[in-house]
C-alpha positions as CSV (number, residue, x, y, z in Angstrom):
1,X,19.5,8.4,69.0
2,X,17.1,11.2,67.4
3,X,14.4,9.6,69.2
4,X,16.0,10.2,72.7
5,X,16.9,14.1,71.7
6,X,13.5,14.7,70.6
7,X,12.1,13.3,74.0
8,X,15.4,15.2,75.6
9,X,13.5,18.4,73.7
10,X,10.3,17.4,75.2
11,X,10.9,17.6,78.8
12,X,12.9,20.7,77.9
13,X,9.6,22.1,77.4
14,X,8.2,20.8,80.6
15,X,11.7,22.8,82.2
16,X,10.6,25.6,80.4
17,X,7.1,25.9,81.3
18,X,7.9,24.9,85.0
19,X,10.0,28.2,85.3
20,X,7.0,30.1,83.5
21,X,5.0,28.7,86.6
22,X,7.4,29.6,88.8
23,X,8.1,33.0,87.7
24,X,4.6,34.4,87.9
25,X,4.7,34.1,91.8
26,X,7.6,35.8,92.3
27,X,9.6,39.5,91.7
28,X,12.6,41.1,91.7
29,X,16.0,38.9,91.3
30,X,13.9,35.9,91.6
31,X,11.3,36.6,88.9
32,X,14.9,37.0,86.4
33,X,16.5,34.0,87.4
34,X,13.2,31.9,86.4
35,X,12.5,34.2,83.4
36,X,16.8,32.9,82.7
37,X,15.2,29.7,83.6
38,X,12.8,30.1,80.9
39,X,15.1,31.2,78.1
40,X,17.6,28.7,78.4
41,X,14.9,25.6,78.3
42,X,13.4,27.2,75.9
43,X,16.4,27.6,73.6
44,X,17.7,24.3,74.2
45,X,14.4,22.3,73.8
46,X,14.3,24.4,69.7
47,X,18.1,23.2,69.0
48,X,17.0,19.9,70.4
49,X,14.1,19.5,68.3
50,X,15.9,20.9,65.0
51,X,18.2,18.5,65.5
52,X,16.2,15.8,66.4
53,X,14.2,16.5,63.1
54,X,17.3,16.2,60.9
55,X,16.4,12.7,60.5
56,X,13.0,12.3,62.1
57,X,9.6,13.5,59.9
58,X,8.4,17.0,61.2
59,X,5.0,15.4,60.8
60,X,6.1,13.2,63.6
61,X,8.4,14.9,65.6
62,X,7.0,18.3,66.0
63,X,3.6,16.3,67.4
64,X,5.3,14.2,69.6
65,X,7.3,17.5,70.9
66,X,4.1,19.3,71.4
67,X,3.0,16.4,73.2
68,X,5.8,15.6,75.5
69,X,5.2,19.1,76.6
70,X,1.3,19.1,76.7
71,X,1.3,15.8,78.7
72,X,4.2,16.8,81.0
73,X,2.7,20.5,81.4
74,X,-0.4,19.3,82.8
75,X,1.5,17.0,85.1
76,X,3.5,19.4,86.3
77,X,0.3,21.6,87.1
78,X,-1.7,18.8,88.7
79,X,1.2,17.6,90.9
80,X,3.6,20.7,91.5
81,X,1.2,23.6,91.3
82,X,-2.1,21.8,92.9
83,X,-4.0,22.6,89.5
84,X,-7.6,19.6,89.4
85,X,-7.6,16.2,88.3
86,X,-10.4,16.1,86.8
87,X,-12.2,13.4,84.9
88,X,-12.5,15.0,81.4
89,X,-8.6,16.8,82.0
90,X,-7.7,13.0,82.8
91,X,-9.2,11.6,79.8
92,X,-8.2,13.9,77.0
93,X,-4.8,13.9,78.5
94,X,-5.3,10.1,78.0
95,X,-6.3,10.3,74.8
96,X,-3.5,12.7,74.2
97,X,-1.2,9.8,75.1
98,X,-2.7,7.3,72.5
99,X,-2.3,9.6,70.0
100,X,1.2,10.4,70.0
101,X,1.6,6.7,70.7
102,X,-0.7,5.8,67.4
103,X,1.6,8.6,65.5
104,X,4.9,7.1,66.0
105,X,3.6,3.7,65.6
106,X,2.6,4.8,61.5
């Protein structure tokens, strides 16, 4: 169950970044709703990932948080806000990938 929080947390990070994205292209009542946006992802991807490390390793969760977050971040860019797929942004996203993979398999 810690497992699916702590990927939960993850994409709560992806949310929260999102809204950051979103936010810099707007103003006025629109700019504080993503900015809410923000804040509350933000808050619930922490609480998520304290709990989540309550039984989990922080040497293992905390990476694999960061990494949900990387990974789906730069998704999010290349496919929601037209950012380049590039070969080396590809690979070391890749590579990214294997790593968290190799750290929960330890």
């Amino acid at each position: 169950m810690n497992w699916i929080i702590l990927i939960v947390a993850g994409l709560c990070e992806v949310g929260f970044t999102y809204c950051l994205g979103r936010a810099k292209s707007v103003s006025g009542l629109e700019w504080w709703l993503w900015i809410g946006g923000f804040l509350a992802f933000s808050v619930a991807s922490m609480v998520l990932l304290a709990r989540a490390t309550r039984t989990l390793p922080i040497g293992t969760a905390y990476p694999v948080w960061t990494g949900i977050g990387a990974v789906g971040t730069v998704l999010i860019g290349i496919f929601i806000f037209h950012e380049p797929a590039t070969f080396w942004r590809l690979l070391f996203i890749t590579t990214l990938i294997a790593s968290i993979i190799g750290l929960k398999l330890c």
